[in-house]
C-alpha positions as CSV (number, residue, x, y, z in Angstrom):
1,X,-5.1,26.4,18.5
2,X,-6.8,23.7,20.8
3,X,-7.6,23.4,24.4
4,X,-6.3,20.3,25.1
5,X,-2.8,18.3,23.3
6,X,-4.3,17.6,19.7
7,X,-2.1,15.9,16.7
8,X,-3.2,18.7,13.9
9,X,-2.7,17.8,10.3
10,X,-3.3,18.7,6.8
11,X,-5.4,17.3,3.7
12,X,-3.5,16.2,0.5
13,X,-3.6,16.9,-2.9
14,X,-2.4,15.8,-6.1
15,X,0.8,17.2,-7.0
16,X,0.1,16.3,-11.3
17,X,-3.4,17.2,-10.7
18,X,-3.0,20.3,-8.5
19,X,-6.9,20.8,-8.0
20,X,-8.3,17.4,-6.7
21,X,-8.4,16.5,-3.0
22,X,-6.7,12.9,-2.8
23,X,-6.5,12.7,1.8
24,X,-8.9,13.7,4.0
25,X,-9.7,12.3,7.4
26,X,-8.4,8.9,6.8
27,X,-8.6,5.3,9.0
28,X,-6.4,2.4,8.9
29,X,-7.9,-1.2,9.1
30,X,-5.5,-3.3,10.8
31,X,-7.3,-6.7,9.8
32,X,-6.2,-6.4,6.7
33,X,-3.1,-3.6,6.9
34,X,-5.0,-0.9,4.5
35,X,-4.6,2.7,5.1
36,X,-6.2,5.7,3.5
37,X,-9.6,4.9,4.4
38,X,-12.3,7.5,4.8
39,X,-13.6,7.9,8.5
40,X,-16.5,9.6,6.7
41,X,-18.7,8.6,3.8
42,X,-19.5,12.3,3.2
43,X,-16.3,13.8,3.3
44,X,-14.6,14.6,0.3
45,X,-11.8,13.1,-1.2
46,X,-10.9,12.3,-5.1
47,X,-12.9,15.3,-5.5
48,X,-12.1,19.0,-7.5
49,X,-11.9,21.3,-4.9
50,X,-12.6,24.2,-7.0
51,X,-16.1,22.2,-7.4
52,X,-16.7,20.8,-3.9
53,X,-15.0,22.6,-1.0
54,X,-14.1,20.1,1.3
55,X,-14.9,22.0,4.5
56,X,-16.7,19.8,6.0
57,X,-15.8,18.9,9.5
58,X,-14.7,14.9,10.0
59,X,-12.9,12.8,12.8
60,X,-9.6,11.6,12.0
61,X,-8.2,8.5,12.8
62,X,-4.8,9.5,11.4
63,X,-3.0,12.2,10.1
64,X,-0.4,11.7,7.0
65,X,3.1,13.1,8.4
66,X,3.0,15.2,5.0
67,X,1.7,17.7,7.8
68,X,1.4,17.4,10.7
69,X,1.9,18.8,14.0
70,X,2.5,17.0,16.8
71,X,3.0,18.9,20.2
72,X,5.7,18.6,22.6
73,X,3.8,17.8,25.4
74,X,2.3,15.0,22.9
75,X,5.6,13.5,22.7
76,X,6.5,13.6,26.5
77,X,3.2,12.0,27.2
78,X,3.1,8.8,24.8
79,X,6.9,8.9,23.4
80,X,8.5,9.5,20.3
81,X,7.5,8.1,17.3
82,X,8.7,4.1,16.4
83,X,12.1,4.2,14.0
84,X,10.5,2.8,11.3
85,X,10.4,5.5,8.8
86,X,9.2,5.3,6.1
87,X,6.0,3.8,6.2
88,X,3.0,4.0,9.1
89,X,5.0,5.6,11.1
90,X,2.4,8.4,11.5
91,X,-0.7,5.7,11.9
92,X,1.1,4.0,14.9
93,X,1.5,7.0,16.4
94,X,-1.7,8.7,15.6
95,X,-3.6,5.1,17.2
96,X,-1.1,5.5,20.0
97,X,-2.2,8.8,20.8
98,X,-6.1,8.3,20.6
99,X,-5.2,5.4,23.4
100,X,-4.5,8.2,25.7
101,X,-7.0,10.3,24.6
102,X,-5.6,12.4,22.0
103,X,-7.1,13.5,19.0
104,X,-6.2,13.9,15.3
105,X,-7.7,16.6,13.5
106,X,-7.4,16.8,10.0
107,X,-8.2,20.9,9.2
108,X,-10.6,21.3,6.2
109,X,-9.3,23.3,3.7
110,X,-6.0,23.2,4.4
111,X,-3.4,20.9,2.2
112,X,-0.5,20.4,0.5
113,X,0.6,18.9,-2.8
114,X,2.0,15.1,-2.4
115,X,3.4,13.0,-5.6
116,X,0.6,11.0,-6.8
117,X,0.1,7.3,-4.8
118,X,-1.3,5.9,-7.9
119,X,1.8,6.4,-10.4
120,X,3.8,4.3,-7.6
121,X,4.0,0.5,-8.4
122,X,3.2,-1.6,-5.4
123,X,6.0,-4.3,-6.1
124,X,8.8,-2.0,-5.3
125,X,11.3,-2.0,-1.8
126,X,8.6,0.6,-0.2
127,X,6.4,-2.8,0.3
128,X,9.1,-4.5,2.5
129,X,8.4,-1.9,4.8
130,X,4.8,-1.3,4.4
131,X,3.8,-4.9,5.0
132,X,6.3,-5.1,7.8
133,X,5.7,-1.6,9.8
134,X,2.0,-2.6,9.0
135,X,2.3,-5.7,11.2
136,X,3.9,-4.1,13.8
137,X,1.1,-1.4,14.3
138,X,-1.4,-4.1,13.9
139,X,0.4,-6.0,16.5
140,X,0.4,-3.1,19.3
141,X,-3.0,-2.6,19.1
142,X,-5.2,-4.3,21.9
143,X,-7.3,-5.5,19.6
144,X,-4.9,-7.5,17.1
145,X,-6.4,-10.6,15.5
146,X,-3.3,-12.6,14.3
147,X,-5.5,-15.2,12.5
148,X,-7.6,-13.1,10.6
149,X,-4.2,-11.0,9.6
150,X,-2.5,-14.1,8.4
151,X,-4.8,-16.1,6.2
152,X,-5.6,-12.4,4.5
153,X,-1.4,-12.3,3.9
154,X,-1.2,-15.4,2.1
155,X,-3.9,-14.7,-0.1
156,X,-2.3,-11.3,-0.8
157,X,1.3,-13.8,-1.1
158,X,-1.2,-16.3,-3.2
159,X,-2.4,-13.0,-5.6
160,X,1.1,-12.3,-5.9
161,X,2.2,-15.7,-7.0
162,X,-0.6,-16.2,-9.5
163,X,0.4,-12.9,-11.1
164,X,3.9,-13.9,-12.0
165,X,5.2,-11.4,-9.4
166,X,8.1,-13.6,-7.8
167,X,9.7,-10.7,-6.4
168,X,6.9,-9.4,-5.0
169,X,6.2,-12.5,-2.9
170,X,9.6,-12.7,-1.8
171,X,10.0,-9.2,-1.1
172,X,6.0,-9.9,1.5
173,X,7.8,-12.9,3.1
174,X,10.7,-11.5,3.7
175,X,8.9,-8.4,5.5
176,X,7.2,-11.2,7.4
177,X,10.4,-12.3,9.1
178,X,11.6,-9.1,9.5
179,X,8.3,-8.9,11.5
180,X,9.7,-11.3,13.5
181,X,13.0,-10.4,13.7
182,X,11.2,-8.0,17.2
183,X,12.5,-4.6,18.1
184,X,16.3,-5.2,17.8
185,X,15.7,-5.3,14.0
186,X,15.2,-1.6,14.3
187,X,18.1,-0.4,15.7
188,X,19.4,1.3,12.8
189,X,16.3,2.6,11.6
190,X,15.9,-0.1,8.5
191,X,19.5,0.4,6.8
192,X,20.5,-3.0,7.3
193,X,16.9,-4.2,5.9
194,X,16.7,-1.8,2.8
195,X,20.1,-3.0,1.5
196,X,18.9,-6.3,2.0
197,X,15.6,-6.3,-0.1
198,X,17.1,-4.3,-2.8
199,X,19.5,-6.6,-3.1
200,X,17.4,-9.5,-3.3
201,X,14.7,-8.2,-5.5
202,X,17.3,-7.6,-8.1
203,X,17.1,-11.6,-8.0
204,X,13.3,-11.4,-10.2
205,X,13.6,-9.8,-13.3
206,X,10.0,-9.3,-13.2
207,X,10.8,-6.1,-10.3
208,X,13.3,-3.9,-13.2
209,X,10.8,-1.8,-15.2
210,X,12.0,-1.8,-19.2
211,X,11.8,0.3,-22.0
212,X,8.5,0.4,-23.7
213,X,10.5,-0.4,-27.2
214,X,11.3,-3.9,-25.5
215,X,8.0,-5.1,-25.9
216,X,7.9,-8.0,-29.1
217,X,6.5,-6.3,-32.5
218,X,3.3,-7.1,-32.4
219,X,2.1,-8.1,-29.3
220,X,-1.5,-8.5,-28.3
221,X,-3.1,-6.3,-25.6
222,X,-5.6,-8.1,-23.3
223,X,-8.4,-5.9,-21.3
224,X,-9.4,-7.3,-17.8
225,X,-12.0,-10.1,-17.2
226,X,-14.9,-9.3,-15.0
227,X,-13.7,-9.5,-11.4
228,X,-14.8,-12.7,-9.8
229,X,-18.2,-12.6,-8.4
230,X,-18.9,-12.0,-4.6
231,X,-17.8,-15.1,-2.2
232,X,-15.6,-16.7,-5.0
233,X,-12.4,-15.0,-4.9
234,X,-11.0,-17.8,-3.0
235,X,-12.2,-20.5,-5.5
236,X,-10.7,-18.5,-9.0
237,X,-7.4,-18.3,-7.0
238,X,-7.5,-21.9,-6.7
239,X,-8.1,-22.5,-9.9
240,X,-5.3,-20.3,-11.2
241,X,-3.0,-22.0,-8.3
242,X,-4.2,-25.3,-10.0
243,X,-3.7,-24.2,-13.6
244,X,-0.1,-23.0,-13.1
245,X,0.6,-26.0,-11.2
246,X,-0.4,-27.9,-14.3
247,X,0.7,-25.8,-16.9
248,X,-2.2,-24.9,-18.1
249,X,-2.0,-21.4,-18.4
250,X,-2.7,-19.2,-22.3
251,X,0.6,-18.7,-23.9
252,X,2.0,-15.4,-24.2
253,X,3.4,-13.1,-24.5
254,X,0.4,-10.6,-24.2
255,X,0.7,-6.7,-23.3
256,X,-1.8,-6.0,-20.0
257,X,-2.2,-2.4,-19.2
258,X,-1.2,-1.6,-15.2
259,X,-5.1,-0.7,-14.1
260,X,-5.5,-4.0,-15.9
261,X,-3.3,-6.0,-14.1
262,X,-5.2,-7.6,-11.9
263,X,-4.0,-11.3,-10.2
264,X,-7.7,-13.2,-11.4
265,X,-6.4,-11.4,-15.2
266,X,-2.6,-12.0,-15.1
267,X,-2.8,-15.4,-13.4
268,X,-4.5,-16.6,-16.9
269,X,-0.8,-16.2,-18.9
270,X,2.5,-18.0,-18.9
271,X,3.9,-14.7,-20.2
272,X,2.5,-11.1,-19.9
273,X,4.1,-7.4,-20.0
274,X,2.8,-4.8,-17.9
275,X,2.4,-1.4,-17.9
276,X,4.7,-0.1,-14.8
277,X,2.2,2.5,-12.5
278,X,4.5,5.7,-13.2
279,X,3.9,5.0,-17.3
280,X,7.6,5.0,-17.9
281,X,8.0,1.4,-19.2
282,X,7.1,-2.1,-18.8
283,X,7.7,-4.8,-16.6
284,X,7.7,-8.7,-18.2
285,X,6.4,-11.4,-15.9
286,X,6.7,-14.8,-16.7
């Protein structure tokens, strides 16, 4: 298929929404551990294919291991993959490859159906290993900027507290020290670390989703405020660090819909329910 050793993958779709293009030539930015980036602002993605072909031609910087093919003489060159399945597995070795010249190509109209990303809630055991896997990619890249990448995980930790997430927090810190921890932590391939964060999660009640018939007669639903204006994130996360400290917070409980639940939002509450992101219940932070 190519002259040279190439890492070929697929797009993705949506599997409840079996037309629309969700992956297509992606990035990763390590300053901040977000992946699913476009490479290209005129590719298409989020997009009805049956509308807009998405044949366009793009450079990858990484291939989701949905599909992907990775040749043999790929893997005797740079090594096998790291054991940290199941998350950026296939952006470390997709980076690790363009380092010695390899490319990723991501074939245009080519796919496969993939369980929606956005009916999966954020604050679940998955982001042990996210954050964690994240930071080790970041870190084996020459250009890893361990400053920037810390003060932009305690404002994530910060959102999270603010929020009423408890677990969440924990479960970021935790993949923090398992970060750490250095290689020997993944000698079994993350058994020993996925018992672990399950079983401390189940320590936040916040982390079990509930029954929507749990949530008080008559609750009030609240939309979203207005994100905070450009430059001043930092300063409304103080002052929602501030007003919890003090108390000051507007008593609940009130009902906050998930694409509503947003830390500058939540952080306003003593007591809030939540919409879980796969629609089957409700999640009660306080």
């Amino acid at each position: 298929m190519t002259t040279d050793p190439a890492l070929i993958g697929a797009q993705m779709l949506f599997l409840y929404n079996p037309n629309y293009l969700l992956a297509s030539g992606e990035r990763a930015d390590l300053a901040t551990l977000r992946r699913g980036l476009p490479t290209d602002k005129y590719g298409v993605r989020n997009s009805n294919v049956l509308k807009k072909l998405p044949e366009r031609r793009i450079d990858a910087e990484y291939n989701g291991w949905w599909s992907c093919l990775i040749p043999a003489e790929v893997v005797r060159q740079i090594g096998m993959p790291l054991p940290v399945f199941f998350q950026w597995d296939d952006v470390e070795y997709s980076l690790r490859a363009g380092r010695a010249g390899i490319p990723t190509i991501t074939l245009p109209s080519t796919g496969v159906w993939h369980a929606d990303f956005y009916w999966k809630d954020v604050d679940g055991f998955a982001h042990y290993f996210s954050t964690r896997n994240g930071l080790i990619t970041a870190a084996l890249d020459p250009g890893f900027a361990p400053t920037s990448l810390a003060k932009q995980l305690s404002r994530e930790i910060s959102h999270s507290i603010v929020s009423l997430q408890y677990g969440l927090a924990h479960t970021q810190l935790r993949a923090i020290e398992g970060f750490l921890e250095g290689p020997n932590a993944l000698a079994d391939g993350g058994q020993a670390a996925l018992a672990m964060i399950n079983k401390e999660r189940t320590r936040f009640p916040e982390t079990v989703t509930r029954p929507v018939s749990e949530l008080p007669a008559g609750v009030r639903f609240r939309r979203a405020d207005p994100p905070p204006k450009a430059g001043w994130d930092d300063l409304v996360l103080a002052k929602r660090a501030a007003a919890h400290l003090r108390g000051r917070l507007e008593r609940g409980p009130v009902a906050i819909s998930y694409e509503d639940a947003r830390w500058w939002h939540v952080g306003r509450f003593d007591h809030v329910y939540v919409t879980d992101a796969s629609q089957a219940g409700v999640r009660e932070r306080k």
